[in-house]
Backbone bond lengths (Angstrom), bond angles and torsions (degrees), N, CA, C in turn:
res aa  C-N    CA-C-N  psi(-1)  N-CA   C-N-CA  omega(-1)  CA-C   N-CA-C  phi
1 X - - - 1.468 - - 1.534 110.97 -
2 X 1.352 110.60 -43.67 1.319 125.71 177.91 1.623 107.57 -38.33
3 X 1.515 94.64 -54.49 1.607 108.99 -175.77 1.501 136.16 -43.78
4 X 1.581 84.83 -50.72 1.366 113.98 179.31 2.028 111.73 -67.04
5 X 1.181 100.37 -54.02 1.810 102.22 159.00 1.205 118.83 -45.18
6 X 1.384 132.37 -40.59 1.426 138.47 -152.22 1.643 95.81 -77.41
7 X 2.164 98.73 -53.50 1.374 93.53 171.00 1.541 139.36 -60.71
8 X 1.065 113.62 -37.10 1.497 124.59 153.27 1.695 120.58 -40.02
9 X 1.203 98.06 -56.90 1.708 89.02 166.27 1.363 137.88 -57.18
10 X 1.427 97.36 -43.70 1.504 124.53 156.16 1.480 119.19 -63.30
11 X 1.430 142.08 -7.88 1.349 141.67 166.31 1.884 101.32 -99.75
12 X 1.229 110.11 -39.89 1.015 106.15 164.74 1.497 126.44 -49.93
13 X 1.207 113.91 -64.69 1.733 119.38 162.65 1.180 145.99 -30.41
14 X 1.662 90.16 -36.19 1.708 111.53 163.96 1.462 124.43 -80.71
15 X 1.177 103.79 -9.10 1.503 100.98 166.70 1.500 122.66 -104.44
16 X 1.362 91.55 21.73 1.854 96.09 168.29 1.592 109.50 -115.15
17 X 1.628 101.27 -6.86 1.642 107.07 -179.76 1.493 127.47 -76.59
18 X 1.307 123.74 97.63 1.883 121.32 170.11 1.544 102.03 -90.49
19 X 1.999 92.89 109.43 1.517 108.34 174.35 1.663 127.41 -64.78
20 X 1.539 115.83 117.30 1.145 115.00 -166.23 1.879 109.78 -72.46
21 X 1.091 125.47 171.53 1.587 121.02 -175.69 1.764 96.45 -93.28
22 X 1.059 132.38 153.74 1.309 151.19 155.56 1.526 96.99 -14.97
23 X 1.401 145.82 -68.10 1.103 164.77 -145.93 1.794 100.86 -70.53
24 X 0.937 81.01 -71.02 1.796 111.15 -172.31 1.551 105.67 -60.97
25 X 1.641 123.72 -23.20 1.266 123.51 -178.79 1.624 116.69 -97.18
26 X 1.780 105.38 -30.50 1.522 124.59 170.97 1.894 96.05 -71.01
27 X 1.623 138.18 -33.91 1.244 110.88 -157.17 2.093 75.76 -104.12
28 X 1.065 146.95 8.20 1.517 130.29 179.63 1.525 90.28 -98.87
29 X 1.218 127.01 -45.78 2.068 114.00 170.52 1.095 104.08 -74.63
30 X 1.031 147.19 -38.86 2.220 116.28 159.76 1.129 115.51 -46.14
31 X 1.529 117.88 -50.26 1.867 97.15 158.27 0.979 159.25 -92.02
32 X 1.736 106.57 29.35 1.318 128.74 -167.59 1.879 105.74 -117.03
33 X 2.038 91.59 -17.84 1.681 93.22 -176.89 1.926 89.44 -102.53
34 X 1.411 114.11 10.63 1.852 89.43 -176.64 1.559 92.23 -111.89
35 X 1.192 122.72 2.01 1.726 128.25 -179.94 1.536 92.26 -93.66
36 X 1.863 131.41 -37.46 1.039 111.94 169.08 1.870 121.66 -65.82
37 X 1.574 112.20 -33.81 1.128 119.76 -178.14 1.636 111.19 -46.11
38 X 1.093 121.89 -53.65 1.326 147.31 -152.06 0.849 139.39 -85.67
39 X 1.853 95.99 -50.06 1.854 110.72 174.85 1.533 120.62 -53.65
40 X 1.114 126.45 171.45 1.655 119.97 167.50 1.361 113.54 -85.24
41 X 0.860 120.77 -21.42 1.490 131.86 162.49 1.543 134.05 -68.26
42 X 1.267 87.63 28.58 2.119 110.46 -135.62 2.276 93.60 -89.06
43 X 1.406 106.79 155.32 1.641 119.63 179.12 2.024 83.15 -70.00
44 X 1.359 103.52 139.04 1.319 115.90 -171.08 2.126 83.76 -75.79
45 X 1.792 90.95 140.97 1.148 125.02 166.78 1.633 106.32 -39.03
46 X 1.188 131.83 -75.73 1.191 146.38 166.71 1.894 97.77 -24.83
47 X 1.192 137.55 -100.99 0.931 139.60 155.27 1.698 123.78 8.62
48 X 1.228 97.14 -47.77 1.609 101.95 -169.27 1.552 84.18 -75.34
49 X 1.777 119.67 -79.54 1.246 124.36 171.19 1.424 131.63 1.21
50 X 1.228 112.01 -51.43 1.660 109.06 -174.82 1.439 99.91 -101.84
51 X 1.610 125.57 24.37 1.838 103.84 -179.49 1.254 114.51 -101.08
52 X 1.209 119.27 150.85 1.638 113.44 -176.98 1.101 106.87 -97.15
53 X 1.568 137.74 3.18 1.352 118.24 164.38 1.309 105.63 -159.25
54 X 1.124 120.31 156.22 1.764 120.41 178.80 1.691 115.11 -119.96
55 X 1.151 129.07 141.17 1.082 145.66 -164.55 2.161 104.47 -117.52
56 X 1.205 112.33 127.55 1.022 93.32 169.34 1.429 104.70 -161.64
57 X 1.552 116.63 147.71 1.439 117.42 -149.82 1.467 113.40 -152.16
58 X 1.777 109.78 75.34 1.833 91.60 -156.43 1.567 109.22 -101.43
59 X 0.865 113.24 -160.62 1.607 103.58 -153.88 1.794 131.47 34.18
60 X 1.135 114.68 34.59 1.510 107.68 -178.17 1.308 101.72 -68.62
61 X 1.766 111.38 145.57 1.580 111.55 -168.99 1.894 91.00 -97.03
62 X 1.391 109.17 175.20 1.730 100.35 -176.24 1.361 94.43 -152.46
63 X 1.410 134.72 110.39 1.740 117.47 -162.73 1.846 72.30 -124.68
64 X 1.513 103.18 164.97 1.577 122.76 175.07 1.780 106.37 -151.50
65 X 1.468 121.49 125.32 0.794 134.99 157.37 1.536 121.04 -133.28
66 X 1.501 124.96 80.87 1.436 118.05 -168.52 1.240 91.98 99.08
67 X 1.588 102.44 -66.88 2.047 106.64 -158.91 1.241 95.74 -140.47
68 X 1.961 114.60 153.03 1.221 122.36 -177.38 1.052 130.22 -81.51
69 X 1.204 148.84 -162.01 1.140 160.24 129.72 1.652 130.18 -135.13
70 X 1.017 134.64 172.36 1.257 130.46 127.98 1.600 125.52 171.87
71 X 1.117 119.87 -175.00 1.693 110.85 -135.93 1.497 96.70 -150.21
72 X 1.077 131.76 136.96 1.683 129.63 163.76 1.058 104.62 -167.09
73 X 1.743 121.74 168.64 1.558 139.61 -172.46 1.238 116.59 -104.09
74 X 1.364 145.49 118.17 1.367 130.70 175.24 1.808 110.48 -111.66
75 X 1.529 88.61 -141.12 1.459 115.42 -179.78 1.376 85.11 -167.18
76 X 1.728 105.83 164.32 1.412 131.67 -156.00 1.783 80.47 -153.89
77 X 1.664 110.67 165.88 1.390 120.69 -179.01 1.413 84.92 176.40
78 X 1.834 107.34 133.79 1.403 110.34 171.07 1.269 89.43 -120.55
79 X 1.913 103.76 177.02 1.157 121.14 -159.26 1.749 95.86 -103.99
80 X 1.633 137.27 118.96 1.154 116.97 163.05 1.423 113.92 -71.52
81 X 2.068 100.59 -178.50 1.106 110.83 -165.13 1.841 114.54 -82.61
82 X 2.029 97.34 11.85 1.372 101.71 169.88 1.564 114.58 -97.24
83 X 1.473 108.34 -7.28 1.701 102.68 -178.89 1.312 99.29 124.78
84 X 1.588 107.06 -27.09 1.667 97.19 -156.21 1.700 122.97 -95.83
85 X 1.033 157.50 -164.10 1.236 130.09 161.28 1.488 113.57 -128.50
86 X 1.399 109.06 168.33 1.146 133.77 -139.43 2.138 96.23 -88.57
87 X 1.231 89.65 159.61 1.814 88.74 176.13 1.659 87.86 -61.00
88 X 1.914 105.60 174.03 1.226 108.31 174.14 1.232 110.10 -104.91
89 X 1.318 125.13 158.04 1.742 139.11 -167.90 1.695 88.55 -135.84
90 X 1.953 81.67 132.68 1.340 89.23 162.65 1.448 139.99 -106.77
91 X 1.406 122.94 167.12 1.631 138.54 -145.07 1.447 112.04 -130.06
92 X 1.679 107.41 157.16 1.053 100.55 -176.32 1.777 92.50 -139.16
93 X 1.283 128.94 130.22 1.240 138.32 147.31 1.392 163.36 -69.52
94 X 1.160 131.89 95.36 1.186 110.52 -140.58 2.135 96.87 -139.46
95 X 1.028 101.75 145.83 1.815 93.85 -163.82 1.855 108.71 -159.26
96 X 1.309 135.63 131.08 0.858 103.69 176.81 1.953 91.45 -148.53
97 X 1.403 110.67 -166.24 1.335 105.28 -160.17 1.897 95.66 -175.93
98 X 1.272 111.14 153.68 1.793 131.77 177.10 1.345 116.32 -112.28
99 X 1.078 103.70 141.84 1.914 114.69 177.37 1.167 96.22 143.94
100 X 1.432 97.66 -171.91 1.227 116.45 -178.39 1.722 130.80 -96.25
101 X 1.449 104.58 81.20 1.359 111.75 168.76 1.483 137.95 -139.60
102 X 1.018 131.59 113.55 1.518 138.90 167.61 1.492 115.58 -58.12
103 X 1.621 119.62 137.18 1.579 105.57 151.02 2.203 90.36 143.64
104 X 1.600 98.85 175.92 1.266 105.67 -179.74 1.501 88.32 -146.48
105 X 1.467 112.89 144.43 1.282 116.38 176.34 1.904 112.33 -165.46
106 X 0.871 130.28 148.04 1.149 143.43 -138.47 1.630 99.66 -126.91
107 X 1.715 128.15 118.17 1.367 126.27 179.59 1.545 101.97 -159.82
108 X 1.147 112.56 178.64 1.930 129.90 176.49 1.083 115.47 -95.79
109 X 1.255 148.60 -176.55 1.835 153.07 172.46 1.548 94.95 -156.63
110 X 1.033 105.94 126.27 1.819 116.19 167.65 1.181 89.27 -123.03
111 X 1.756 117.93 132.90 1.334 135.38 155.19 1.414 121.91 -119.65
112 X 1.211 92.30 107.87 2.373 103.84 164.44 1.059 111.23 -56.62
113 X 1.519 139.70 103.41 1.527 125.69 149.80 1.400 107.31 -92.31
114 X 1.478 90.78 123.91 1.766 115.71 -177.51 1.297 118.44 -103.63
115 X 1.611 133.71 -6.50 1.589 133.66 164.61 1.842 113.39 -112.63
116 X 1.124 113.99 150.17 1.260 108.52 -164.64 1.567 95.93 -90.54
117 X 1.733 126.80 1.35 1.037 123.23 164.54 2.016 115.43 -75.34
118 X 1.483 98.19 -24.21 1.416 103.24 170.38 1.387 124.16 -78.71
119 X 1.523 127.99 -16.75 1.034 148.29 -131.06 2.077 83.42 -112.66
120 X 1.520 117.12 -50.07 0.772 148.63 -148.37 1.767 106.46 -87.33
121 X 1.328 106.81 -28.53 1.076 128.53 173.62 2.090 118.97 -88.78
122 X 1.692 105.45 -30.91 1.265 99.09 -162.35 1.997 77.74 -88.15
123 X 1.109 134.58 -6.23 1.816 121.94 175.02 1.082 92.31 -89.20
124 X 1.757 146.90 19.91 1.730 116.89 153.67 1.131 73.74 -96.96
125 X 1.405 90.54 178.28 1.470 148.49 150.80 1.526 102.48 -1.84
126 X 1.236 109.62 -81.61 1.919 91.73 178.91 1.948 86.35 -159.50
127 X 1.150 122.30 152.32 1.719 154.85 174.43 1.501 98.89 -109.23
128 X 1.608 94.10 131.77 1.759 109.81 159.32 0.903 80.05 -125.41
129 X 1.884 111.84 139.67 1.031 166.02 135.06 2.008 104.69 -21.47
130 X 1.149 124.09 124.23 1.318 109.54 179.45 1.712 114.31 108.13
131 X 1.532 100.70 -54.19 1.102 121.54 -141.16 1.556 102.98 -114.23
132 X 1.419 119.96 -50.98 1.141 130.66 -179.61 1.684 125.32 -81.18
133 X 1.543 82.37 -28.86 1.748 120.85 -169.50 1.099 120.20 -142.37
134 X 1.786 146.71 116.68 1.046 130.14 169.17 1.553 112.27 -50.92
135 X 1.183 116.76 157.00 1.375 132.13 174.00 1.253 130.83 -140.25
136 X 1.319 138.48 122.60 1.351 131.91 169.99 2.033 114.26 -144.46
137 X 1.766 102.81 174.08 0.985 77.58 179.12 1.452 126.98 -79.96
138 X 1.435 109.13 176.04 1.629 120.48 -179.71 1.453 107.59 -83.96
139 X 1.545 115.77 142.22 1.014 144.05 -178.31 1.587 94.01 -66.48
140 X 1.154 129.85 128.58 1.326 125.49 132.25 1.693 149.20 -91.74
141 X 1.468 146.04 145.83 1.191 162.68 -88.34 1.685 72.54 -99.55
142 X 1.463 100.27 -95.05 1.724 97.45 178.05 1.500 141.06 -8.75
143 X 0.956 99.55 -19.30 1.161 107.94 -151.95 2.036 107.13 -131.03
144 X 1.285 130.17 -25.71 1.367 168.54 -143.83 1.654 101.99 -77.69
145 X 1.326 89.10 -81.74 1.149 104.96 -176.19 1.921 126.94 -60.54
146 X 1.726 93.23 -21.00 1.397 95.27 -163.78 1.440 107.22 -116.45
147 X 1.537 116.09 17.28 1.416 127.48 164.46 1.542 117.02 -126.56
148 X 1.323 110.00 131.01 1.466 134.96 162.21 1.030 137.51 -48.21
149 X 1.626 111.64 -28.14 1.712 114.89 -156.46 1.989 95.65 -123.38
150 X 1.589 101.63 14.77 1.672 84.05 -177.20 1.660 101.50 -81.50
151 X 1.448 107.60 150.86 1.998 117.60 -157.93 1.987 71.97 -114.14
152 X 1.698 82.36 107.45 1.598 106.00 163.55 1.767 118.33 -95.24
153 X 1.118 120.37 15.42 1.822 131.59 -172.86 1.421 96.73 -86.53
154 X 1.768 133.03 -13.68 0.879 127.89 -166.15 2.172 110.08 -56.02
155 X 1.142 117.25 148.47 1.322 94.14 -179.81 1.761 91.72 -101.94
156 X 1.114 138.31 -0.32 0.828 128.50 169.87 2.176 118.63 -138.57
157 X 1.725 102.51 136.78 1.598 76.65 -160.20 1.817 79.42 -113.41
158 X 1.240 104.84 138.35 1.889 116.25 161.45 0.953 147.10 -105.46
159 X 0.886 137.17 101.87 1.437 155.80 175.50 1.692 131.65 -70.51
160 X 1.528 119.26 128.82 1.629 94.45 -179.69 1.571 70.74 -129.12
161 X 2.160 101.48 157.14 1.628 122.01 174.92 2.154 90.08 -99.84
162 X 1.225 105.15 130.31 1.359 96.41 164.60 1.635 92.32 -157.62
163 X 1.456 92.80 139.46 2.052 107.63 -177.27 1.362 96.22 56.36
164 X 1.301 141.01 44.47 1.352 136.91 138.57 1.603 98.37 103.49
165 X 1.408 133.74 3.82 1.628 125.01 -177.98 1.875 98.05 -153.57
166 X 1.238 74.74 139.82 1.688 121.32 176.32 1.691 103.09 -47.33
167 X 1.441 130.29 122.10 1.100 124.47 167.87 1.564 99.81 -146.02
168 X 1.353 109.01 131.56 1.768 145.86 167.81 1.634 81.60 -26.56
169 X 0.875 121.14 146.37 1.782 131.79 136.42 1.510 116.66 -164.72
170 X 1.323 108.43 156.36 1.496 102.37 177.40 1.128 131.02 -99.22
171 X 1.592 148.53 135.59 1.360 121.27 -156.13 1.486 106.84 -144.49
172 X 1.710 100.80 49.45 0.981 97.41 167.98 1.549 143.53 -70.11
173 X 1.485 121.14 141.78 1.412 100.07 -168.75 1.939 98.30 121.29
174 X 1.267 116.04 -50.81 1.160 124.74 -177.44 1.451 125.64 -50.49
175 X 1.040 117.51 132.96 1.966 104.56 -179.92 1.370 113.73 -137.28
176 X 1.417 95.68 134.02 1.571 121.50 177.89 1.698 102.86 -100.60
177 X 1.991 97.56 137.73 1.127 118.08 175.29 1.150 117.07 -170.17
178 X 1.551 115.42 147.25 1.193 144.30 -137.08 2.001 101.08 -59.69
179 X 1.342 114.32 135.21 1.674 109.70 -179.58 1.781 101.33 -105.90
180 X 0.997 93.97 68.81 1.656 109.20 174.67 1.637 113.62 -12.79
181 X 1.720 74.85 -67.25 1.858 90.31 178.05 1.092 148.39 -60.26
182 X 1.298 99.26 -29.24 1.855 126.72 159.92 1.877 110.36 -68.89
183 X 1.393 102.52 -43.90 1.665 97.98 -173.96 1.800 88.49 -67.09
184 X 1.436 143.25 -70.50 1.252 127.56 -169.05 1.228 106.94 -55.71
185 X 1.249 150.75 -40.07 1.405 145.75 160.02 1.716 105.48 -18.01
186 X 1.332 94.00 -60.59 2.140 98.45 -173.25 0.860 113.03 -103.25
187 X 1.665 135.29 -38.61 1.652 118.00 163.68 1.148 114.70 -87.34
188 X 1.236 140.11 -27.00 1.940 133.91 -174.51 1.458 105.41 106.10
189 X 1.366 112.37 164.49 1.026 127.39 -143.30 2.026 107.84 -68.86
190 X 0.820 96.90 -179.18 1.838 103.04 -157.08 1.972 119.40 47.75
191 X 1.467 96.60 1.56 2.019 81.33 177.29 1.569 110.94 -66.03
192 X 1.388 90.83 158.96 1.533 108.10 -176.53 1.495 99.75 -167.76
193 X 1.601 99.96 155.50 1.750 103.93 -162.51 1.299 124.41 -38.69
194 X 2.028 95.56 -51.94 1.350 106.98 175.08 1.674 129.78 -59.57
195 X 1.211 104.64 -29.97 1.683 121.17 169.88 1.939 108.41 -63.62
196 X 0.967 95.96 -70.55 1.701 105.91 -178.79 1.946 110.24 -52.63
197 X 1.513 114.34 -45.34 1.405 112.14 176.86 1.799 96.58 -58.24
198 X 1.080 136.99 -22.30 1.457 126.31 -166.07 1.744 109.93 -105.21
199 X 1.282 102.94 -5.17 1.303 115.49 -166.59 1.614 100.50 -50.99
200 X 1.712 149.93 103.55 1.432 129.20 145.86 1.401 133.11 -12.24
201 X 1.224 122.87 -67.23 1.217 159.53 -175.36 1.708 119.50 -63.75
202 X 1.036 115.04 76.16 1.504 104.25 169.44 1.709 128.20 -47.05
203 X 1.122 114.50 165.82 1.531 128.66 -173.74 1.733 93.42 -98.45
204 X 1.355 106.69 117.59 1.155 114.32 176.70 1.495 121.57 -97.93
205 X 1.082 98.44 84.41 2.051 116.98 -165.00 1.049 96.28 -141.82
206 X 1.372 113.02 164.10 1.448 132.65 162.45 1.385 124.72 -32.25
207 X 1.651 92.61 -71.61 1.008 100.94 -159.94 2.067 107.66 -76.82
208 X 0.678 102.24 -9.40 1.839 120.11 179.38 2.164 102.06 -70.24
209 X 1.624 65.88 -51.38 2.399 66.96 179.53 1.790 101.34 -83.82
210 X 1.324 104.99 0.57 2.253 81.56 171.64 1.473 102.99 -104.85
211 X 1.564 116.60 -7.67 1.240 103.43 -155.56 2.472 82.73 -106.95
212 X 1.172 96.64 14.03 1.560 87.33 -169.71 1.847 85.23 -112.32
213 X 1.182 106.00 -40.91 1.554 105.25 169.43 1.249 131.23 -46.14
214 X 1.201 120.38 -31.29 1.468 149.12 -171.84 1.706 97.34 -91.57
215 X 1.192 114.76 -65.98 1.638 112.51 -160.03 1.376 98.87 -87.49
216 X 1.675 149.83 21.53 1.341 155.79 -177.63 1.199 84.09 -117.24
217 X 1.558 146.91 -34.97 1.721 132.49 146.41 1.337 101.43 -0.16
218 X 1.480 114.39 -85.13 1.241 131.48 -144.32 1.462 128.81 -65.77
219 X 1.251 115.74 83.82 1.907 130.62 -166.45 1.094 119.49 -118.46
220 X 0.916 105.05 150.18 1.726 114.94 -164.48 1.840 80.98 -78.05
């Protein structure tokens, strides 16, 4: 029964979604990871530094009736074994949850993958959160330095942006998988995560140089 609600919420959800193009989704996560860079409310420096891959997912829609849902488009980028990172590959999100809530609301997801066993998992086919990968929330900057008891073993740390600041949440349960259609949309036909993370050659577009400007921030 459970199931059957979940889908309903989830058919419901999709009809509030206008799909962005490949372009338009690579230049909205460059500005969803330089509002994380920046804000004061910001994923501590340290943190960003040691992750091997970044997850980022803005506009995810989140509707609740009874039970949740919600759905958004990203990009993914791992870290090679030179420091530098990888072209971006695109993602698909999908997460849902029970209790008691009403409403539709509109936010981002930034995800730290911190083990190269997690890292390893978001290039198949698709990762649940929880399950594939430990997960918890992310520590934030404020707050980082001047507490003792935050549990950093997480292999993955999460983040959602909502009303302009960064808040910890946990999302376990959630699963990321590969947007086939979007990677041939911007690289051409046969890309796939593992192909595009190895790619030499950058994509010489717009949106490829704001979203490399933005994530070349990120240094140890």
């Amino acid at each position: 029964m459970k199931k059957i609600i979940l889908a309903l919420a989830f058919s419901l959800l999709f009809t509030n979604i206008c799909l962005a193009g490949a372009s338009e989704t690579l230049l909205d996560s460059a500005n969803i990871l330089k509002d994380m860079i920046r804000t004061e409310n910001k994923i501590p420096k340290s943190i960003l530094a040691k992750s091997l891959a970044i997850v980022i997912v803005p506009d995810t829609k989140r509707v609740g009736f009874f039970v949740g849902g919600e759905y958004g488009e990203g990009v993914a980028s791992i870290k090679k074994f030179d420091g530098s990172w990888s072209s971006p590959f695109f993602i698909k999100f999908t997460g849902g949850s029970f209790g008691w809530q009403f409403g539709f609301d509109i936010n981002s997801i930034v995800l730290i993958f911190n083990s190269q066993k997690s890292v390893n998992s978001l290039l198949g086919k698709s990762i649940t959160m929880g399950v594939d990968a430990s997960i918890s929330a992310g520590p934030l900057a404020k707050t980082y330095e001047k507490s003792s008891k935050i549990d950093l073993s997480a292999e993955v740390f999460s983040y959602r942006k909502s009303e302009g600041l960064f808040l910890g949440v946990s999302l376990k349960g959630a699963v990321i998988s590969q947007d086939n259609a979007k990677n041939i949309e911007y690289y051409g036909n046969g890309a796939r995560a593992k192909s595009i993370v190895n790619l030499k050659n950058r994509q010489d577009s717009y949106s490829s140089k704001e979203f490399f400007k933005v994530i070349n921030q990120i240094k140890e």
